[in-house]
N, C-alpha and C positions, 0 to 999 in steps of 0.2 A: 901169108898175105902181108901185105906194104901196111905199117903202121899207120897214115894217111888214110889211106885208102879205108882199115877197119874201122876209124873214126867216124868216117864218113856212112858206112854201109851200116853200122851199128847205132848211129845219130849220137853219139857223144858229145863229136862236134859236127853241126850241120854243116858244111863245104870242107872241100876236100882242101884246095885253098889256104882257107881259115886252118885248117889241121896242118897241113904243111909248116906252116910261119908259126905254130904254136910250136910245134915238135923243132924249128929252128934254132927258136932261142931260147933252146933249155929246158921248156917249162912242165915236159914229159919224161919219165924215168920207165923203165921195163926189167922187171926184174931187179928192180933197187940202184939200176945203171941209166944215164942221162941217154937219150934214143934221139936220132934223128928219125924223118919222114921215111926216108926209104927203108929203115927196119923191122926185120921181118917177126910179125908174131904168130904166135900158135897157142893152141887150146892150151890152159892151164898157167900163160903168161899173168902177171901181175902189172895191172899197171897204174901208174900215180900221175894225177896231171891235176895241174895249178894253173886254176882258170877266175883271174879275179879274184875275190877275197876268199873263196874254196880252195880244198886241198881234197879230190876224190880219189878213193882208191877201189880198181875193179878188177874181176878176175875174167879173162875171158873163158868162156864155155863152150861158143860153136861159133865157127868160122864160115860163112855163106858170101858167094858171092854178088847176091843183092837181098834185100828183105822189105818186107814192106812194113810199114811204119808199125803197125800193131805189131810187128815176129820180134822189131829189132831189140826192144829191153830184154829179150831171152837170150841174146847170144854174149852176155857178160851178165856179173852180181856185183853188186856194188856192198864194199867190204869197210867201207869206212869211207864216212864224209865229214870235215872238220873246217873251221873259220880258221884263215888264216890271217894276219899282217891287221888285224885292227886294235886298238888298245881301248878296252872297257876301262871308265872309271866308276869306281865305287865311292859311293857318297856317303859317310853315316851320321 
């Protein structure tokens, strides 16, 4: 399945769209490698995308092609979520 496309079917990213121009410029890796929109993923891919000051990382598990909003959290695990690009100061 179209990387795009998973985004969208799995609600990651709500609009296919919106997934496209994310996976454009950069801001999604597969496999530890930079992915455009038309790349293809499959069960057991890993994937990393930098959405705003997030940095999440999901494995996918089942590949469908449509779900309905309750099915879609099943079809990947989310394997690490981290803050990215903010600078905490500490006061003492």
């Amino acid at each position: 399945m179209r990387l795009d496309k998973f985004l969208k079917v799995s609600r990651l990213i709500k609009r296919r769209t919106l997934a496209k121009e994310v996976s454009d410029q950069g801001r999604i890796e597969v496999n530890g490698k930079e992915a455009k929109a038309s790349t293809t993923v499959k069960v057991g891919d890993e994937l990393t995308l930098r959405l705003g000051q997030k940095r999440v990382t999901v494995r996918i598990d089942r590949i469908q092609e449509t779900s309905r909003k309750e099915d879609a959290a099943e079809m990947y695990t989310i394997l690490k979520e981290e803050k990215v690009g903010s600078v905490e100061n500490d006061i003492d």
